[in-house]
ROLUMSE-783235 format. One line per 2 residues: number of its first residue (from 0); for each residue x, y, z of N, C-alpha, C. Coordinates in steps of 0.2 Angstrom, whole numbers, plus 5000, padded with zeros to 4 digits. Layout:
BEGIN
NUM) X,Y,Z,X,Y,Z,X,Y,Z  ...
This chain:
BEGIN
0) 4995,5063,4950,5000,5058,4948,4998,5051,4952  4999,5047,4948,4996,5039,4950,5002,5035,4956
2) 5000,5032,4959,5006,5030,4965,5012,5029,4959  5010,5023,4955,5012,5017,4951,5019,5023,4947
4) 5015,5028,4944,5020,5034,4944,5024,5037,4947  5024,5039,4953,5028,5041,4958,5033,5035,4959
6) 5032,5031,4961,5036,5026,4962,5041,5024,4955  5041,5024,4950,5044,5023,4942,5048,5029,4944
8) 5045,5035,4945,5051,5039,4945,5054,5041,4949  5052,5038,4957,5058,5039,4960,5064,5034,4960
10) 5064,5028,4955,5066,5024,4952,5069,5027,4947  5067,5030,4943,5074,5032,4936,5075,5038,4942
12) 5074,5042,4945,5078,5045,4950,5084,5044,4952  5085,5038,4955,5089,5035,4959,5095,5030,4954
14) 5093,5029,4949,5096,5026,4943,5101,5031,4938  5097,5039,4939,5102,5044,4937,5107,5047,4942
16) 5105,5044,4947,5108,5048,4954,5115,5042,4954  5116,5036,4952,5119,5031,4954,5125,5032,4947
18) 5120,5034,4943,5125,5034,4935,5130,5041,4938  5127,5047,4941,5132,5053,4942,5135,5053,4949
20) 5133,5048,4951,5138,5048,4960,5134,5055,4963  5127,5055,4962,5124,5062,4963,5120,5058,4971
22) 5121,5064,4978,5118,5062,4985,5114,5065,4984  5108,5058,4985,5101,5061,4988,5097,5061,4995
24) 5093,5066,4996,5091,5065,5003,5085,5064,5004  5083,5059,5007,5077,5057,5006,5071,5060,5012
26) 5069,5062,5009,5062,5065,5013,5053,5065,5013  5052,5063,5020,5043,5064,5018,5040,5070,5019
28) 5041,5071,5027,5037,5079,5028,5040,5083,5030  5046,5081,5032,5054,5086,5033,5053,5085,5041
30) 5049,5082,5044,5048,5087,5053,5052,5082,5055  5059,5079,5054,5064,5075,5057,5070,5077,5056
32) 5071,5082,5048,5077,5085,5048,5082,5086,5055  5078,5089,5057,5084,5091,5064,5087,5085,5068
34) 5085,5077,5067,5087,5074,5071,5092,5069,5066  5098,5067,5071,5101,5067,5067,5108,5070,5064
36) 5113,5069,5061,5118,5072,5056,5114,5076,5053  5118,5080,5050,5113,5086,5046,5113,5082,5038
38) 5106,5083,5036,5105,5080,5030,5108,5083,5023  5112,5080,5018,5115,5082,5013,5111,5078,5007
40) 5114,5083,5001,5111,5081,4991,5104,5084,4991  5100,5080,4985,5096,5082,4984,5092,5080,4986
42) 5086,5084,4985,5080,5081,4991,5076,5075,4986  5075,5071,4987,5070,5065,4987,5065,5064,4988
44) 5059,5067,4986,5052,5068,4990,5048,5060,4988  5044,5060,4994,5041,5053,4994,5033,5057,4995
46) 5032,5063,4994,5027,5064,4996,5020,5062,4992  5024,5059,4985,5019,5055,4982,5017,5046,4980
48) 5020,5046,4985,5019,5038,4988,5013,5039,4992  5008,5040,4992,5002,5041,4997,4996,5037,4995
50) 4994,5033,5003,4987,5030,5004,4987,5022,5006  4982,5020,5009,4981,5013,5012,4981,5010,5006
52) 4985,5004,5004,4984,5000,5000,4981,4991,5001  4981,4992,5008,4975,4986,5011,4975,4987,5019
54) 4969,4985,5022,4969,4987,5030,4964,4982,5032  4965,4976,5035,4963,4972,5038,4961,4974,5048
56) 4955,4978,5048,4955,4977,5056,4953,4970,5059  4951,4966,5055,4950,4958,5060,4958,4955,5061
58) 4960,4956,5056,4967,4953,5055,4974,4958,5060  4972,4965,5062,4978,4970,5065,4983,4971,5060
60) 4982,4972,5054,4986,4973,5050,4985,4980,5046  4990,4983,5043,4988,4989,5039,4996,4989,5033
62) 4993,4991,5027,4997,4990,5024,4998,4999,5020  5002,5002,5021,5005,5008,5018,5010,5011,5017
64) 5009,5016,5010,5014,5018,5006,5015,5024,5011  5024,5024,5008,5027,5027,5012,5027,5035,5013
66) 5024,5039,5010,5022,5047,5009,5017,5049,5011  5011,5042,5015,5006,5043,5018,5006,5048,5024
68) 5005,5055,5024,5004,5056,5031,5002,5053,5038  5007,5053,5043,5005,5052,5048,4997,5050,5052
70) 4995,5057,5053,4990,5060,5055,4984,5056,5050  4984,5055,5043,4980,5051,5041,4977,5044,5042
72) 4986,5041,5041,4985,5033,5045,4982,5034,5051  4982,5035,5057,4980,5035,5064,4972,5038,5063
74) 4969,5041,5058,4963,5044,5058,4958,5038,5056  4962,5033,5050,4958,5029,5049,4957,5023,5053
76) 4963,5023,5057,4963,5017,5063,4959,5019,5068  4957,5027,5070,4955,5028,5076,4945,5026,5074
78) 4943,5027,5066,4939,5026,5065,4935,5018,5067  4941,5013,5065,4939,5006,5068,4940,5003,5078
80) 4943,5010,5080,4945,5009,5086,4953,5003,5086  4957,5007,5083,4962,5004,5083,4968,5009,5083
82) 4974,5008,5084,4980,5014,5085,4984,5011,5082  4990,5015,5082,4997,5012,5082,5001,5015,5090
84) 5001,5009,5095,5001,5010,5102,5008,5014,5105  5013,5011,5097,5019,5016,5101,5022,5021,5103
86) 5013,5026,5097,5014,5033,5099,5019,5039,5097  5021,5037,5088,5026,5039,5086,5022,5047,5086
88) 5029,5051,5087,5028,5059,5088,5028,5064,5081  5024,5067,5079,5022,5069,5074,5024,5075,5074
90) 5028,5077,5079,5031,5086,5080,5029,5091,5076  5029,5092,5070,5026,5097,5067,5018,5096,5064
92) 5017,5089,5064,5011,5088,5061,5009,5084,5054  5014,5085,5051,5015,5086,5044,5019,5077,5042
94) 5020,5075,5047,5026,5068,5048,5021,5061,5041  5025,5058,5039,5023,5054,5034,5025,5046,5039
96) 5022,5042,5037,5024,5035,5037,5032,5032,5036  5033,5033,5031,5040,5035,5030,5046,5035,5035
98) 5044,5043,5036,5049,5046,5042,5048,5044,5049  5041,5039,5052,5041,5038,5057,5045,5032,5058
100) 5046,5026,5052,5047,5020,5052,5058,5024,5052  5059,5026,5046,5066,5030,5046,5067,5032,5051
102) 5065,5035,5055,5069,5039,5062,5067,5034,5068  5060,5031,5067,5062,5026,5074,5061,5027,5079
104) 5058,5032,5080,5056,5036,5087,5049,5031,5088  5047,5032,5096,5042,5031,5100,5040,5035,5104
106) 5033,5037,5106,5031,5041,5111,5032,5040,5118  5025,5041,5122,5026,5039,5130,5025,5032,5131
108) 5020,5028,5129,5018,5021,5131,5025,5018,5128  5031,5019,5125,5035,5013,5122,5036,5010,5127
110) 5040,5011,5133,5041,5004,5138,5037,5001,5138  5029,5002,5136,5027,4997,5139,5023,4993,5135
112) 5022,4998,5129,5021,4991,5122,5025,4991,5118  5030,4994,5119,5037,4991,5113,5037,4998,5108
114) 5044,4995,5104,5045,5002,5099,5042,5001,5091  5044,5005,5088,5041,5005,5080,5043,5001,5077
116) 5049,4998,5078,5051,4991,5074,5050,4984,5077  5046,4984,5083,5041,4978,5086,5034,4977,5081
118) 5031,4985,5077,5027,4983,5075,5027,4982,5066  5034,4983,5062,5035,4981,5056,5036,4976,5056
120) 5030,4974,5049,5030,4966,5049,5032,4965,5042  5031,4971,5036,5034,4971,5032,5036,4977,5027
122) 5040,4977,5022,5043,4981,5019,5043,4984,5011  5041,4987,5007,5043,4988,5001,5050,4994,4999
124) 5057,4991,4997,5063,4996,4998,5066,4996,4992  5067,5003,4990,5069,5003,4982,5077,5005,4985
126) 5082,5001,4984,5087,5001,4986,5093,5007,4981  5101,5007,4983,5106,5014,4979,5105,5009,4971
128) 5105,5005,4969,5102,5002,4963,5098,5003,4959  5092,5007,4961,5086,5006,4959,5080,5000,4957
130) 5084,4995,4961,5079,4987,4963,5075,4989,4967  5068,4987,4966,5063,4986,4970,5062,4979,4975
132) 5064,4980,4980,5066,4973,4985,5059,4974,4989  5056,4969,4993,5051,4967,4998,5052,4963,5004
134) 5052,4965,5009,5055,4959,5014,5048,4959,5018  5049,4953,5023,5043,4951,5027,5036,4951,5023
136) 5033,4951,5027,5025,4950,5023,5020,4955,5028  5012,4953,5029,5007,4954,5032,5006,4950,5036
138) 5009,4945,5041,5008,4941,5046,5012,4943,5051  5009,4939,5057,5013,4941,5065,5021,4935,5063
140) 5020,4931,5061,5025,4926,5060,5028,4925,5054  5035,4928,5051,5037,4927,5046,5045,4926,5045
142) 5048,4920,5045,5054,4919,5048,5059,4918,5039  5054,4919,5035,5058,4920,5026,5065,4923,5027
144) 5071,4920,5027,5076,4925,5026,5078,4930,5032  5081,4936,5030,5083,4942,5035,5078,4945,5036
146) 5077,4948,5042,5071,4951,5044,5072,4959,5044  5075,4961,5037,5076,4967,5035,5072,4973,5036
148) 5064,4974,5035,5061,4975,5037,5061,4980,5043  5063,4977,5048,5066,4979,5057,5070,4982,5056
150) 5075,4979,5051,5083,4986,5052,5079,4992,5049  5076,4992,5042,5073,4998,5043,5072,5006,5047
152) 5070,5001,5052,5066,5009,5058,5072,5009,5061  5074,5017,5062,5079,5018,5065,5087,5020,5059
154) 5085,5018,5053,5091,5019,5048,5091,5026,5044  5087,5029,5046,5087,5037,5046,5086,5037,5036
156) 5084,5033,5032,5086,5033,5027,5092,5032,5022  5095,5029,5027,5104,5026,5024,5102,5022,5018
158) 5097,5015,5020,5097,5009,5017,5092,5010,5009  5089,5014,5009,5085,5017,5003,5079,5018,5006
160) 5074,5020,4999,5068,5021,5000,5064,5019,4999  5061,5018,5007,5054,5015,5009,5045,5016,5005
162) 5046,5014,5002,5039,5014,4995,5033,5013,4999  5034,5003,5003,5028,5004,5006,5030,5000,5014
164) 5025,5000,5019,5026,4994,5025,5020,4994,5028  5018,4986,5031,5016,4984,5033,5018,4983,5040
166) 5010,4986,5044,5013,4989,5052,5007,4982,5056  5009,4981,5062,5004,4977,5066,5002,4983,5071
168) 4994,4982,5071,4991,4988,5076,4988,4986,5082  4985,4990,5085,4982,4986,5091,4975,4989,5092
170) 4971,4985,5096,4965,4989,5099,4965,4998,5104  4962,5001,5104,4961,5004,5109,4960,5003,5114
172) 4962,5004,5120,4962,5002,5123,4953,5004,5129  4951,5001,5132,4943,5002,5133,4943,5007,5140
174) 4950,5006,5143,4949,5013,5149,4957,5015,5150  4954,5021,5152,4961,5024,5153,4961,5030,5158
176) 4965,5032,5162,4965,5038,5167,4975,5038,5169  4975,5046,5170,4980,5048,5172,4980,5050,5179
178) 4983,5050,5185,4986,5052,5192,4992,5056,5192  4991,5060,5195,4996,5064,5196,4997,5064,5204
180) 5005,5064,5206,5008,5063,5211,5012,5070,5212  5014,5072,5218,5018,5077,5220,5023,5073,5223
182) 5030,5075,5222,5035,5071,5224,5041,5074,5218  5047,5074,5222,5055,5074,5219,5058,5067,5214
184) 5060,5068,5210,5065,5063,5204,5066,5058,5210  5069,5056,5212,5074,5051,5219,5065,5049,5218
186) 5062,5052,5223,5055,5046,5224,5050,5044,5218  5049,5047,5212,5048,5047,5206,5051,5041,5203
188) 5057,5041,5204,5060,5034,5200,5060,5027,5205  5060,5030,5212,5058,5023,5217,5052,5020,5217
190) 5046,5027,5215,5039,5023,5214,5039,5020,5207  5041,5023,5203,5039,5019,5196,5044,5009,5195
192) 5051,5011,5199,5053,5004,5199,5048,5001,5202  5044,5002,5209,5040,4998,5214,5036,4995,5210
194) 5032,5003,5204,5026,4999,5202,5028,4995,5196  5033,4996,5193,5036,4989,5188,5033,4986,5189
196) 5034,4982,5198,5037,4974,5199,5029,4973,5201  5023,4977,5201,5016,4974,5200,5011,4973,5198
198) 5006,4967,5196,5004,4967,5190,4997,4975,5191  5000,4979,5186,4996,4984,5186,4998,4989,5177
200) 4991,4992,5174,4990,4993,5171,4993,4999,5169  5003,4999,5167,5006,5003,5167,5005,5005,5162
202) 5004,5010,5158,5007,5013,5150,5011,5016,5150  5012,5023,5151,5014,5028,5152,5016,5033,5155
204) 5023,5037,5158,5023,5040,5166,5028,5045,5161  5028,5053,5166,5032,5056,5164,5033,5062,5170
206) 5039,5064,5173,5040,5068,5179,5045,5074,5177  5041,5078,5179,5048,5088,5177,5045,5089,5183
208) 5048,5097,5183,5047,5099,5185,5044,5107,5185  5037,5110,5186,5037,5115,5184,5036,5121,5192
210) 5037,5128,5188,5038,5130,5196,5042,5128,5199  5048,5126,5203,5050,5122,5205,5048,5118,5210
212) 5043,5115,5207,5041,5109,5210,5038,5102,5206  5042,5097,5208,5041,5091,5205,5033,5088,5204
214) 5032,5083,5199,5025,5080,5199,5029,5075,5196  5023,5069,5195,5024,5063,5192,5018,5060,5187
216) 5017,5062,5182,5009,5059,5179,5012,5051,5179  5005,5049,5180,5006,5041,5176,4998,5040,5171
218) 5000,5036,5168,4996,5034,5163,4992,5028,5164  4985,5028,5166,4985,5019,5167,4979,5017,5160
220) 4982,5013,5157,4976,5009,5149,4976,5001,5153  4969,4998,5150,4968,4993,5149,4960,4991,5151
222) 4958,4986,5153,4951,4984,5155,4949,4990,5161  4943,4992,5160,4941,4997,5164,4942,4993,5171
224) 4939,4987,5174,4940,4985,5181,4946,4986,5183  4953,4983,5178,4959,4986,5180,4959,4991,5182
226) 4958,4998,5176,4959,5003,5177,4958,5005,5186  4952,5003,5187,4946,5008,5190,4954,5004,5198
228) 4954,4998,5197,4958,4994,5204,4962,4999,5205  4967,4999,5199,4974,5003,5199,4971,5011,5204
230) 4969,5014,5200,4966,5020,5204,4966,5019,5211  4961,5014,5212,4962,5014,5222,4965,5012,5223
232) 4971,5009,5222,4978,5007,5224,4982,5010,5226  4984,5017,5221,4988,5021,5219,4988,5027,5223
234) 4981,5029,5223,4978,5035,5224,4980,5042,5220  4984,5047,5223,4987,5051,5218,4980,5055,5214
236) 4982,5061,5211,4976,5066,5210,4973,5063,5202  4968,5061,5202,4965,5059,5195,4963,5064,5192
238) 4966,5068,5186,4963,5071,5181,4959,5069,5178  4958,5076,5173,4954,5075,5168,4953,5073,5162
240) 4952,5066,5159,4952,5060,5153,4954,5065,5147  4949,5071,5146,4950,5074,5139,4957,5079,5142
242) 4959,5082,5147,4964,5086,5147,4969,5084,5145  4970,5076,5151,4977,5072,5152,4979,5070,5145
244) 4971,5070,5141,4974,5065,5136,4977,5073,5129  4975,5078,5133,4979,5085,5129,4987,5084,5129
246) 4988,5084,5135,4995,5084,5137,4999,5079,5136  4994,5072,5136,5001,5069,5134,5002,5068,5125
248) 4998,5072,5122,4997,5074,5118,5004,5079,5114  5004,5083,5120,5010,5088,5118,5017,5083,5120
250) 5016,5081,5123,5023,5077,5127,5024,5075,5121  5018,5069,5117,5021,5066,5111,5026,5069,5109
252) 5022,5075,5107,5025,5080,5099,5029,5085,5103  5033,5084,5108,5036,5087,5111,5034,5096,5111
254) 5029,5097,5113,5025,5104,5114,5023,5104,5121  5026,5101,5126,5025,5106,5132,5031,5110,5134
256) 5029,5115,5139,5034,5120,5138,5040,5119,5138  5041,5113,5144,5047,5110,5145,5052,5113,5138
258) 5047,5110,5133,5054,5105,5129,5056,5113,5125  5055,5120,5125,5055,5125,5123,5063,5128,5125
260) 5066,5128,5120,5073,5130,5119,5075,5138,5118  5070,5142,5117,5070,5148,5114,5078,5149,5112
262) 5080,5154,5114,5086,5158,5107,5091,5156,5113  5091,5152,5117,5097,5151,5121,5104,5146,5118
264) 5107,5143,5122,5113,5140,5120,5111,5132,5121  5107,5131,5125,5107,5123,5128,5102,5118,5122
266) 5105,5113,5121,5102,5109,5115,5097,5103,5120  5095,5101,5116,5090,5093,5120,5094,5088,5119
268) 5096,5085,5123,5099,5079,5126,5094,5074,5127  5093,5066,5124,5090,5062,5127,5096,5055,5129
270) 5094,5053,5136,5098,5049,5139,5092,5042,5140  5094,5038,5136,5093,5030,5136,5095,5025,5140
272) 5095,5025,5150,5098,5020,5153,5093,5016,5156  5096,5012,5158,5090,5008,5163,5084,5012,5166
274) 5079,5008,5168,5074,5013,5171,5074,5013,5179  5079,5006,5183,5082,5007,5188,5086,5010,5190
276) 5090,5015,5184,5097,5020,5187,5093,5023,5191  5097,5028,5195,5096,5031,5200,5095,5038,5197
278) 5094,5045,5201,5096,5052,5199,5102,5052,5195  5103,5054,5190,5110,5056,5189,5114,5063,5189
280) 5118,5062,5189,5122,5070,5191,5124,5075,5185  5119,5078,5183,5120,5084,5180,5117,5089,5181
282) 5122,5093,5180,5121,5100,5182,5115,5105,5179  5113,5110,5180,5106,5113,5175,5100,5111,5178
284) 5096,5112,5175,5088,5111,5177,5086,5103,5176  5084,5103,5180,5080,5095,5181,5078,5093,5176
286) 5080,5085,5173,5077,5081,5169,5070,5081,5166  5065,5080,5162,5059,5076,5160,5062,5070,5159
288) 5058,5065,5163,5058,5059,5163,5053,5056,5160  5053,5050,5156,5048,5044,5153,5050,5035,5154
290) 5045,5035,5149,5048,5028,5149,5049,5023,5157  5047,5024,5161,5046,5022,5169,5054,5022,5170
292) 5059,5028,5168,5064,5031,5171,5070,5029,5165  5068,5027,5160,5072,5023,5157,5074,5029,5150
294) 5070,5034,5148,5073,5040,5144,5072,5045,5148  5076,5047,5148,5077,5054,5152,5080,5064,5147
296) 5074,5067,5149,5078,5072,5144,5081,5075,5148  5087,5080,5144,5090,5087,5147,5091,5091,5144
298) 5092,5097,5145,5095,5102,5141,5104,5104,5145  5107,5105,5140,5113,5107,5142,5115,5109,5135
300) 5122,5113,5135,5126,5116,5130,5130,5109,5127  5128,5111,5120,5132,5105,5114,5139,5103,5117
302) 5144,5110,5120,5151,5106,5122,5151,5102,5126  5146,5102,5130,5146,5096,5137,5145,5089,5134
304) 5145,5090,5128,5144,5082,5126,5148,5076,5130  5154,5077,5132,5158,5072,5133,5157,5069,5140
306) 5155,5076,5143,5152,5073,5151,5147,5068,5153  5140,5072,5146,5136,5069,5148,5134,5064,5143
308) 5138,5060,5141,5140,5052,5136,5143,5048,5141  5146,5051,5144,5150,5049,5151,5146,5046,5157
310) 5141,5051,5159,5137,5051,5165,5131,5046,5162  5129,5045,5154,5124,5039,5150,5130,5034,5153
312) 5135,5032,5151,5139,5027,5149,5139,5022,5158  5140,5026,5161,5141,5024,5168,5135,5022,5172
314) 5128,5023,5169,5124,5023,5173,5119,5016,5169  5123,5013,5162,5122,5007,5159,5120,5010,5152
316) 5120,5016,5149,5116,5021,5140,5119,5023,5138  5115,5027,5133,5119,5032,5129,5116,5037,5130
318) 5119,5043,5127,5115,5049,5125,5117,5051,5119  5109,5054,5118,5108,5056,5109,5110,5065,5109
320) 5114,5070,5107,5110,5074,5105,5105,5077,5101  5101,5078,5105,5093,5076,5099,5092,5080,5095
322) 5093,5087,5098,5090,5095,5096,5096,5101,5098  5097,5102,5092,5103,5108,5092,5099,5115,5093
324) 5104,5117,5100,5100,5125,5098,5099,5129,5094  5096,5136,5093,5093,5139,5086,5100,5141,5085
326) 5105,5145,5091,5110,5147,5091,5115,5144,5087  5115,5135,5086,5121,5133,5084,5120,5130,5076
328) 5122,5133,5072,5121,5133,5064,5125,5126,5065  5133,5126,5065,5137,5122,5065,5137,5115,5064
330) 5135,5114,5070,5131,5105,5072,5137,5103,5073  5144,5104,5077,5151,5100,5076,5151,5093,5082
332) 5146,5094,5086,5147,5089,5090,5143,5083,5087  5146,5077,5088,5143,5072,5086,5134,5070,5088
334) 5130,5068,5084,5123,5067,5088,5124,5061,5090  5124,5056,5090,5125,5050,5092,5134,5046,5095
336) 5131,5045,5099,5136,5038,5104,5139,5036,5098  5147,5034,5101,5150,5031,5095,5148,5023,5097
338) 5148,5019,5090,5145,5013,5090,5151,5008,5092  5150,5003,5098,5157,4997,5096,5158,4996,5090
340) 5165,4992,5089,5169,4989,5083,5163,4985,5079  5161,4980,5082,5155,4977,5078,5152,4977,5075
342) 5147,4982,5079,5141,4985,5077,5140,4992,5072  5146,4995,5071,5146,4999,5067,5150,4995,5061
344) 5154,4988,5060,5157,4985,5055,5150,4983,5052  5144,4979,5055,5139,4977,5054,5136,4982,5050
346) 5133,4988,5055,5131,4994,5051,5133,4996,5045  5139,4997,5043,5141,4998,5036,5143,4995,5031
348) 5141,4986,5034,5140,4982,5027,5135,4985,5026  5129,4985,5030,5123,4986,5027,5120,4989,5023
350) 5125,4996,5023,5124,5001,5019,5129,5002,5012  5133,4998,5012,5137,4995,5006,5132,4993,5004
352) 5129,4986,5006,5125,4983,5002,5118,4983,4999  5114,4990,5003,5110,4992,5000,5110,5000,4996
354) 5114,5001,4997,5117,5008,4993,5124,5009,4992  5127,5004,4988,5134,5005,4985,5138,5012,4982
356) 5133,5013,4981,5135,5020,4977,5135,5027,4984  5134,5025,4988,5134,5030,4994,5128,5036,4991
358) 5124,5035,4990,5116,5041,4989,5114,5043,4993  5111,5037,4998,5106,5039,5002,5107,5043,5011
360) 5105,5050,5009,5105,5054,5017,5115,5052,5019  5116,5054,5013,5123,5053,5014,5126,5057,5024
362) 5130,5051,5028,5132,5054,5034,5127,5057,5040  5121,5055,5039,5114,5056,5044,5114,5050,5049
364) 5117,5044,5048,5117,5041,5054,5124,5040,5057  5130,5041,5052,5135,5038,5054,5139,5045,5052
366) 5143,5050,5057,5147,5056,5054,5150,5057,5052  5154,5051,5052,5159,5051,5046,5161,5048,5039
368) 5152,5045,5038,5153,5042,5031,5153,5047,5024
């Protein structure tokens, strides 16, 4: 089936979903389902929106339809010596374009090169109408209008469906090595606010604990001399380039053991606060930290929702419910923080006005629409 096709149809799709008041779910590879409200209607596939439609490596631009596999985009970048640096996580494998831009996750470098909607420069959206809308362009600077676009990542598929976007990419970076530290949370988060405040080639840091015993990797990217300074600065145990770079590997796609829920009761909590808060005080097994302290995961049981929203709220964040255990069919606790008066008024003009008909991922970002 030819793009141009795919695209027409998911157009009168959406044209007879609007005529019946019929809810669609929009979907690329499905590996985000779990995140989120639970998704309702009919399923939406974009899996045939697929392929690079222009890719400028002098220029850092890349322009692609939205059913493109993940894994493919990043193959052809890696080929020119180019990424998408923020290291969206690809958990099953199977992750489309799409769903990275829609859900708006980041990996381990985000603190330090920014999220997925720092690198959307533009947009193709088939909105609950079935218009075909285009925001922003292919350039770093485009001040035309709403910078729609950016709302985008992170709208779970509320606003419609993403056809095609143009992403700004970056180089590879020329060196890299990881250091591991032995040391407890409390000195963990006082060495990484330290190294904040120095000019040093920070990407990416993440501290658990295995065995009970603490560690701290850090990530260092940038011009080898950098690199190589940092190291003697630092000191700390240097691995191995091809291992570290396994591991942080699993981190992205949430595969190391840590993140393993088996058939218990406790869900994945991610806690978004400053990267200067201190330890926080929850009870259970010690935190996985990233972000140089600024995302924090836990596990605990869905009913402690309110504590530990509580214990985000006080410490300057939020927390997400991220991951329901296998145990809970249900889903009754909220997955998201409730938004101020404002920001949720704002929220759903937005969704009025790009889906008046209420279709899309009906109740996946907000849970009681």
């Amino acid at each position: 089936m030819s793009t141009d096709t795919a695209l027409h149809q998911i157009i009168e799709r959406i044209r007879t979903a609007a005529a019946a008041s019929t809810p669609l779910c929009i979907r690329g590879g499905g590996t985000k389902d779990f995140y989120g409200e639970a998704p309702h209607g009919e399923v939406l596939s974009t899996a045939d929106l697929t392929g690079i439609t222009s890719y400028e490596p002098s220029e850092l631009v890349v322009t692609v339809r939205a059913g493109t596999p993940l894994a493919e985009l990043e193959a052809v970048l890696a080929e020119k010596g180019q990424c998408l640096p923020f290291e969206p996580p690809r958990f099953g494998g199977n992750g489309t374009v799409c769903g990275m831009v829609a859900a708006g996750l980041s990996g381990p470098a985000r603190a330090s090169v920014g999220a997925v909607r720092d690198y959307v420069l533009g947009a193709t959206l088939v909105n609950g109408r079935g218009e075909l809308l285009t925001f922003g362009g292919q350039v770093m600077k485009n001040v035309a209008g709403y910078d729609v676009s950016r709302v985008l990542a992170g709208s779970l598929g509320t606003l419609g469906v993403i056809a095609e976007v143009s992403l700004k990419v970056l180089p590879a970076a020329p060196a890299e090595a990881t250091l591991a530290f032995a040391c407890g949370q409390a000195d963990a988060l006082r060495l990484l606010n330290e190294w904040g405040g120095r000019p040093l080639p920070l990407n990416a840091s993440c501290w658990f604990e295995y065995e009970g015993a603490g560690a701290l990797y850090l990530r260092l990217r940038g011009a080898a001399a950098a690199v190589e300074a940092a190291c003697t600065h630092l000191g700390g145990e240097r691995k191995n380039n091809a291992r570290a770079a396994a591991e942080w590997q699993s981190l992205r796609d949430q595969q190391l053991p840590w993140f393993a829920t088996g058939e218990g009761t406790d869900a994945l909590w991610r806690l978004s606060v400053p990267q200067t808060a201190p330890v926080l005080s929850l009870d259970g097994a010690a935190p996985l930290i990233e972000w140089h302290g600024g995302q924090r995961w836990y596990k605990a049981r869905p009913d402690q929702a309110a504590r530990i929203r509580e214990i985000a709220r006080a410490a300057g964040g939020h927390a997400t419910l991220f991951r329901l255990p296998r145990s809970d069919t249900q889903g009754k606790v909220p997955r998201f923080d409730a938004l101020s008066a404002p920001v949720e008024r704002i929220q759903r003009a937005l969704m009025r006005e790009f889906d008046p008909h209420g279709l899309f991922n009906r109740g996946r970002l907000l849970a009681s629409t």
